[in-house]
N, CA, C and O atoms as a GROMACS GRO file, in nm:
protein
  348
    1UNK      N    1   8.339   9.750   8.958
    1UNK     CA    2   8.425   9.762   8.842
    1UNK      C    3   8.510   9.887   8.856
    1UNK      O    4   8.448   9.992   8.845
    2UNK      N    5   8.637   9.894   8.877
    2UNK     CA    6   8.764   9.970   8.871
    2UNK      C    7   8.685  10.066   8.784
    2UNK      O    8   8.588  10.041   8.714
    3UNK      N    9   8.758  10.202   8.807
    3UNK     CA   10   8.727  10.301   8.645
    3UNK      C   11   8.848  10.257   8.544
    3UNK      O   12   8.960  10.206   8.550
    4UNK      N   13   8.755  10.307   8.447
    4UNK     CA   14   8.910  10.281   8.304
    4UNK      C   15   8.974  10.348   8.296
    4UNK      O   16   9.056  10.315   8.210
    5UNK      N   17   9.005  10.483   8.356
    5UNK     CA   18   9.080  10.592   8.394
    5UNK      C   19   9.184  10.564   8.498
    5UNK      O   20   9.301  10.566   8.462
    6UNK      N   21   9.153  10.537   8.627
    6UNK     CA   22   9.247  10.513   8.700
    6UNK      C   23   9.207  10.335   8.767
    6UNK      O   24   9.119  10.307   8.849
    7UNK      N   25   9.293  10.248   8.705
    7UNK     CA   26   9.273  10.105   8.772
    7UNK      C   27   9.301  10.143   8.950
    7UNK      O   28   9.186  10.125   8.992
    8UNK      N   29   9.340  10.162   9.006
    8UNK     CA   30   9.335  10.206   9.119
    8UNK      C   31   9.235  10.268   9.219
    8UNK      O   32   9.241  10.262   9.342
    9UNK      N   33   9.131  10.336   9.132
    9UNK     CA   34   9.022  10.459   9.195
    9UNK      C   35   8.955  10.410   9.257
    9UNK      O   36   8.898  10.490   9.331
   10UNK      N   37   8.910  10.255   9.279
   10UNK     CA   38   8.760  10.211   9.370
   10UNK      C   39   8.895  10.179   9.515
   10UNK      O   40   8.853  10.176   9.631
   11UNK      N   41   8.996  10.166   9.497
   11UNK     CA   42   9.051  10.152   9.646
   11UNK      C   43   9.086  10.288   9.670
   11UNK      O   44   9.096  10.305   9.791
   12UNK      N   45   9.103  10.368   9.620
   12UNK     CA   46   9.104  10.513   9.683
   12UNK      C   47   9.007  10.569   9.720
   12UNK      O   48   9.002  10.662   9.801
   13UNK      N   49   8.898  10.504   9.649
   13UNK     CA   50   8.766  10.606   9.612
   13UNK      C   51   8.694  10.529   9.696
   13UNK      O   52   8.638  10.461   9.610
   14UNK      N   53   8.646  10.481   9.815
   14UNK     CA   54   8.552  10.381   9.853
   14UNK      C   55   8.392  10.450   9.796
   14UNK      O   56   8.294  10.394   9.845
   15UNK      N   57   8.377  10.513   9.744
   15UNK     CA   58   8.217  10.561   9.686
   15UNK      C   59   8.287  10.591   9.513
   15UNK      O   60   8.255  10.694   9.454
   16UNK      N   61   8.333  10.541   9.481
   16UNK     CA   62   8.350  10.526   9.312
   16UNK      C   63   8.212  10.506   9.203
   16UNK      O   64   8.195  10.548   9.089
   17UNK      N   65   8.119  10.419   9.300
   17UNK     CA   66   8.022  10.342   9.221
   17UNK      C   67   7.909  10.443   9.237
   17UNK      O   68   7.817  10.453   9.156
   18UNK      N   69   7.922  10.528   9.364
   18UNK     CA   70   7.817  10.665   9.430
   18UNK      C   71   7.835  10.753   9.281
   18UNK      O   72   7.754  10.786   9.194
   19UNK      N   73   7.999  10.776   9.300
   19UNK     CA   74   8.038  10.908   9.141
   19UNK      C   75   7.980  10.844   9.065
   19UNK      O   76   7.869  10.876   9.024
   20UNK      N   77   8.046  10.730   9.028
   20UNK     CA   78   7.961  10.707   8.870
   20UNK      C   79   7.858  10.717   8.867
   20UNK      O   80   7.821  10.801   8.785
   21UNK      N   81   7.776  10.664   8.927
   21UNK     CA   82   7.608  10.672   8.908
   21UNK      C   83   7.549  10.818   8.864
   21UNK      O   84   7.469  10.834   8.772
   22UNK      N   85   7.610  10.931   8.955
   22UNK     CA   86   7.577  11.069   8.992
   22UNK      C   87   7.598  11.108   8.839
   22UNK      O   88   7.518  11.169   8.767
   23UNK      N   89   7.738  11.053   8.804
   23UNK     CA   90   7.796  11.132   8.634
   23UNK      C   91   7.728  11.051   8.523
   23UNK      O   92   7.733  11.087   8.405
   24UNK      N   93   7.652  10.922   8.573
   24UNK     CA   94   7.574  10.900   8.452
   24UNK      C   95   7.429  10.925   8.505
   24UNK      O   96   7.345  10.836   8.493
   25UNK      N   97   7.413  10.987   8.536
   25UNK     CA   98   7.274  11.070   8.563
   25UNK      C   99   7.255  11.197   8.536
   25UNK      O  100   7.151  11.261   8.520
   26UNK      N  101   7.384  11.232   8.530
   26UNK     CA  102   7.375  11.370   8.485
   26UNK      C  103   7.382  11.387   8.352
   26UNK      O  104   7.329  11.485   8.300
   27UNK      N  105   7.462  11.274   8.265
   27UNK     CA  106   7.467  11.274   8.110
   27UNK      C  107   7.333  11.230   8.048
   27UNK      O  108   7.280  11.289   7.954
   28UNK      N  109   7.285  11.126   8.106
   28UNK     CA  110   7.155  11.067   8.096
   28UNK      C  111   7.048  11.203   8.097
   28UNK      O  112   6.938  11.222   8.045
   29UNK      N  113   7.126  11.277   8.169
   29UNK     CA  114   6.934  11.383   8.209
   29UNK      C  115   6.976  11.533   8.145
   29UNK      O  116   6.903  11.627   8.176
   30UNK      N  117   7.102  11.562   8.048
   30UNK     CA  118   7.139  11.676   7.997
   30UNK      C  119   7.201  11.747   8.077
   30UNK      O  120   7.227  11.865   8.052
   31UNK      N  121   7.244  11.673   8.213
   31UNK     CA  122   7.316  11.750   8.315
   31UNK      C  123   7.189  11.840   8.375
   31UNK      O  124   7.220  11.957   8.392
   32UNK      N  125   7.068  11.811   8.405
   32UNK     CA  126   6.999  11.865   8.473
   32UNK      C  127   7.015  11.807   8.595
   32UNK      O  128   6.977  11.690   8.601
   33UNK      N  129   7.068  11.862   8.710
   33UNK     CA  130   7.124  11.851   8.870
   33UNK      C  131   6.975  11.808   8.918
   33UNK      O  132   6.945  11.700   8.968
   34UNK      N  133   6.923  11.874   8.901
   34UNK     CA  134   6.764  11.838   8.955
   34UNK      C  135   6.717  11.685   8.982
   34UNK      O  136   6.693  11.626   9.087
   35UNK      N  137   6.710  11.639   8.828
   35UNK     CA  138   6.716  11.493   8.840
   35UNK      C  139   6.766  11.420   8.876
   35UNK      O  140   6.700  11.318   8.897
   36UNK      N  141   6.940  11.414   8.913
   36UNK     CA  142   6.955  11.355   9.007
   36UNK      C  143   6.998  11.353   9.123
   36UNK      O  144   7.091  11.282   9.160
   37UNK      N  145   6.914  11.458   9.215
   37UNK     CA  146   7.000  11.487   9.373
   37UNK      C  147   6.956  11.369   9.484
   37UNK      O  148   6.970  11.368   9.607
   38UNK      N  149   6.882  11.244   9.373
   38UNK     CA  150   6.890  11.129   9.500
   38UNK      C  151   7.060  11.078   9.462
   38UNK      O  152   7.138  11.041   9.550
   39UNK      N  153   7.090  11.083   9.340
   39UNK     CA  154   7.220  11.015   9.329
   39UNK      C  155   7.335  11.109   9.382
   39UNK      O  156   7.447  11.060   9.401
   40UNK      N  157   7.311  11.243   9.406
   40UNK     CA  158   7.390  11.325   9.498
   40UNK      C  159   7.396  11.267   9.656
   40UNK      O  160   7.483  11.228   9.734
   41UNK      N  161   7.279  11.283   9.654
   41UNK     CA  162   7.257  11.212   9.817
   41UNK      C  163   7.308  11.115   9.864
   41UNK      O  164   7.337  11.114   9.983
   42UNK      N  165   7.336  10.995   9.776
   42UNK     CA  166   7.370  10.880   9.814
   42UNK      C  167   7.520  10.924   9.837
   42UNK      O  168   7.576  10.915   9.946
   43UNK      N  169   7.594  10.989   9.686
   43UNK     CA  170   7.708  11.021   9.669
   43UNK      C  171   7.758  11.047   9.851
   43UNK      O  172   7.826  10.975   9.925
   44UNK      N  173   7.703  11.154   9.872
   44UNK     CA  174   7.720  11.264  10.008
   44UNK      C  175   7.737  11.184  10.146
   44UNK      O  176   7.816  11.209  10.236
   45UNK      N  177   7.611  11.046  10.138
   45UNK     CA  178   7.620  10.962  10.229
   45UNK      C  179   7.751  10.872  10.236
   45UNK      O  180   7.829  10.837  10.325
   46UNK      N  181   7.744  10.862  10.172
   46UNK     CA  182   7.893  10.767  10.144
   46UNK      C  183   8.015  10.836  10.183
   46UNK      O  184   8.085  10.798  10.277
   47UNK      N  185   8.037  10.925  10.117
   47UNK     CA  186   8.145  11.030  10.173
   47UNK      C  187   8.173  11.069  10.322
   47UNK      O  188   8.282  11.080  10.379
   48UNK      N  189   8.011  11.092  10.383
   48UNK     CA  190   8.018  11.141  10.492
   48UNK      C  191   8.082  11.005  10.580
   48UNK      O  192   8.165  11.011  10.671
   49UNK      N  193   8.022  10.893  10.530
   49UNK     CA  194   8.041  10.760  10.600
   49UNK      C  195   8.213  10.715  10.639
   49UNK      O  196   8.262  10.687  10.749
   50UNK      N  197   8.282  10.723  10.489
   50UNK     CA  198   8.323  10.662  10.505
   50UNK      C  199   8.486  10.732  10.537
   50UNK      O  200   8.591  10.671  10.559
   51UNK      N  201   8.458  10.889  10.530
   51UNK     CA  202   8.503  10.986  10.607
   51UNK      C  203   8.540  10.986  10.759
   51UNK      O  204   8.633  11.044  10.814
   52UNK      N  205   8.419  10.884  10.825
   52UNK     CA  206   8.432  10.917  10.938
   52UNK      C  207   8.478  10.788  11.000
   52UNK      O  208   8.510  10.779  11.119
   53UNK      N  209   8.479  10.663  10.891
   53UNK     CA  210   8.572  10.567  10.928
   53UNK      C  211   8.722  10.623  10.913
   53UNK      O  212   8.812  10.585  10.987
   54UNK      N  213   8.734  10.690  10.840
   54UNK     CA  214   8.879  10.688  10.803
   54UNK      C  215   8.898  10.755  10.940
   54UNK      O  216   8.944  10.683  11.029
   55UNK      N  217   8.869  10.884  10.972
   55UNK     CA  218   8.838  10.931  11.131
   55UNK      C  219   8.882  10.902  11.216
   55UNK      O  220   8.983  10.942  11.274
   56UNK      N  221   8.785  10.796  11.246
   56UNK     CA  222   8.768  10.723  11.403
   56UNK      C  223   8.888  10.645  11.357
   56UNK      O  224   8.969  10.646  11.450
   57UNK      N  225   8.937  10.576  11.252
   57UNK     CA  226   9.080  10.478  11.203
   57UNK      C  227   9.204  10.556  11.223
   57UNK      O  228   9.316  10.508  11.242
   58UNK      N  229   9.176  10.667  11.218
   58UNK     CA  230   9.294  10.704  11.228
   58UNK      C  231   9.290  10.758  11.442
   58UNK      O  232   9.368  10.738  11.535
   59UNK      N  233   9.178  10.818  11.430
   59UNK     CA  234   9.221  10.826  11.610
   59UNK      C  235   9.259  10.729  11.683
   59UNK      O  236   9.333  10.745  11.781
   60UNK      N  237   9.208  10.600  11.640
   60UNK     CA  238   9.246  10.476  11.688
   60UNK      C  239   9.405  10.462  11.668
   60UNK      O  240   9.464  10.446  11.774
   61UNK      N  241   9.458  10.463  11.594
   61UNK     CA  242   9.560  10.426  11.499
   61UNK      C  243   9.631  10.326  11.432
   61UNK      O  244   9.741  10.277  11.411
   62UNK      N  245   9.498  10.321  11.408
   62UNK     CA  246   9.472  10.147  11.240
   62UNK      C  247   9.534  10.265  11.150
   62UNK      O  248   9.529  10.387  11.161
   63UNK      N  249   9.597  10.178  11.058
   63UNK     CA  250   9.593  10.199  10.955
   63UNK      C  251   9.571  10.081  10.835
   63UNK      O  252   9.582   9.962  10.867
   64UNK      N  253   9.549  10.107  10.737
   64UNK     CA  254   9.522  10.187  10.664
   64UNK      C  255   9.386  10.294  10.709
   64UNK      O  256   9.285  10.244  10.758
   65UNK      N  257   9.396  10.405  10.692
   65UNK     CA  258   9.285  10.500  10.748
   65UNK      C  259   9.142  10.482  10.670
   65UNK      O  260   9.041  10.481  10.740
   66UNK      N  261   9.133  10.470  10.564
   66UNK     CA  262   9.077  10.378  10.470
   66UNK      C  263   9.106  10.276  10.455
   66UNK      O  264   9.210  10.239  10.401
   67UNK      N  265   8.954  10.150  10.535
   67UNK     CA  266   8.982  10.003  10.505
   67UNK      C  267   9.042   9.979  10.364
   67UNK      O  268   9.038  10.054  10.266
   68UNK      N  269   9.100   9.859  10.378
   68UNK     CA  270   9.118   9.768  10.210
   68UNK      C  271   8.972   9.718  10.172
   68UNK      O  272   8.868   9.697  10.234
   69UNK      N  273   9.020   9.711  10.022
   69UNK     CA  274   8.863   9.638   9.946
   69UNK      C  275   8.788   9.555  10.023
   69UNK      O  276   8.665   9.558  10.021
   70UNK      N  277   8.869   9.464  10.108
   70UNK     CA  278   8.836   9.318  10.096
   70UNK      C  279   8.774   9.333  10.254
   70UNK      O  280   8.719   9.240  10.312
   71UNK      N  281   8.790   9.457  10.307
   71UNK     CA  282   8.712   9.446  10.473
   71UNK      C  283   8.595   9.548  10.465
   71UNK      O  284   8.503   9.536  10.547
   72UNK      N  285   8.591   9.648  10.372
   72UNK     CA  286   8.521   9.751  10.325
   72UNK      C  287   8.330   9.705  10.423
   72UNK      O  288   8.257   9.749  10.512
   73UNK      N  289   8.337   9.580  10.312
   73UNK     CA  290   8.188   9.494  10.335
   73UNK      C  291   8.136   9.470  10.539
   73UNK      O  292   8.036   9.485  10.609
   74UNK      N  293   8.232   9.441  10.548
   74UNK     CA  294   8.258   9.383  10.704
   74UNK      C  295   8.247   9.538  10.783
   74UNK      O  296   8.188   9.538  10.891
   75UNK      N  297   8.294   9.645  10.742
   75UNK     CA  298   8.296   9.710  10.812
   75UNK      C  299   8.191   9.827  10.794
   75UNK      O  300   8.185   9.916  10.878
   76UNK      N  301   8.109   9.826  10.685
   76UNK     CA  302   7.980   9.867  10.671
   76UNK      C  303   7.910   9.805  10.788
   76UNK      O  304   7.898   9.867  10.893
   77UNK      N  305   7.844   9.630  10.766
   77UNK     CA  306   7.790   9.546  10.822
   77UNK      C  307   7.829   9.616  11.008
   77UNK      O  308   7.763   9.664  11.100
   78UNK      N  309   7.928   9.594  10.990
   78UNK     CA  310   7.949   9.642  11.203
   78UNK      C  311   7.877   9.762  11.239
   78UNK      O  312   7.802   9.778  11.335
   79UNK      N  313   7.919   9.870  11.118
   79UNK     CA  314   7.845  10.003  11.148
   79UNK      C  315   7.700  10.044  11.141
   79UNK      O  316   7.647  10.145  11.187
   80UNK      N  317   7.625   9.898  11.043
   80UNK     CA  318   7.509   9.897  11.040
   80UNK      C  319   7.418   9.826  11.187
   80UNK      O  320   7.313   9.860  11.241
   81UNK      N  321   7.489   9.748  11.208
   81UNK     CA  322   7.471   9.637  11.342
   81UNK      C  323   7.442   9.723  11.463
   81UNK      O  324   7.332   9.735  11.516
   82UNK      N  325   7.576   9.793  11.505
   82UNK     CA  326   7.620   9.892  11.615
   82UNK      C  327   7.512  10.029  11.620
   82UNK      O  328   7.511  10.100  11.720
   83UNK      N  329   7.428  10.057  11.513
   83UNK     CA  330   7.366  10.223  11.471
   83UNK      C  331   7.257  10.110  11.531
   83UNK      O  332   7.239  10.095  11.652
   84UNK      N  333   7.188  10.036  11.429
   84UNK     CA  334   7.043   9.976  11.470
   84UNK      C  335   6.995   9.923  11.564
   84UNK      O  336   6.876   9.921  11.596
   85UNK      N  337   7.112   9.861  11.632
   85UNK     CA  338   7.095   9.744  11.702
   85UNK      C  339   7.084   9.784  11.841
   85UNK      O  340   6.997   9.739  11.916
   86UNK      N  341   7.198   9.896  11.885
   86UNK     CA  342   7.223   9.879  11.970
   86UNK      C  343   7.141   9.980  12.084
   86UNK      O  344   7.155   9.983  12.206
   87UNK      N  345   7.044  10.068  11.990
   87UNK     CA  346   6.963  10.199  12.020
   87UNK      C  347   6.854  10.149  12.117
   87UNK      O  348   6.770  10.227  12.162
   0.00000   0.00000   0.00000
């Protein structure tokens, strides 16, 4: 689900759903950070992830440097395949 702030933010944001979670965990818990540094974590993973697609997308020189919505899925799945699989 898009934010209601910016209809745009989950294609900019590929971890939109990471933030939200993190900012309703923090309202949920009085903003005690403590409680939720698994939803930090995830946040961080995501970032780092999908950081390093944009990365390797751009050394290549794909663009968009950030996949679109609609390959996002597909290109998790390869990176999950290629890490597990191939060790």
């Amino acid at each position: 689900m898009p934010s209601l702030k910016n209809p745009d933010a989950e294609r900019n944001n590929p971890c939109l759903k990471e933030q939200e979670a993190s900012y309703k965990c923090l309202d949920k818990n009085g903003f005690d950070a403590e409680k939720c540094e698994l939803y930090f974590d995830n946040y961080n993973t995501c970032k780092k992830f999908w950081g390093k697609v944009s990365k390797d997308r751009r050394a290549k020189g794909l663009t968009p440097y950030l996949p679109d919505l609609t390959e996002r899925e597909h290109v998790k799945q390869e990176y999950l395949k290629n890490v597990y699989f191939t060790s």
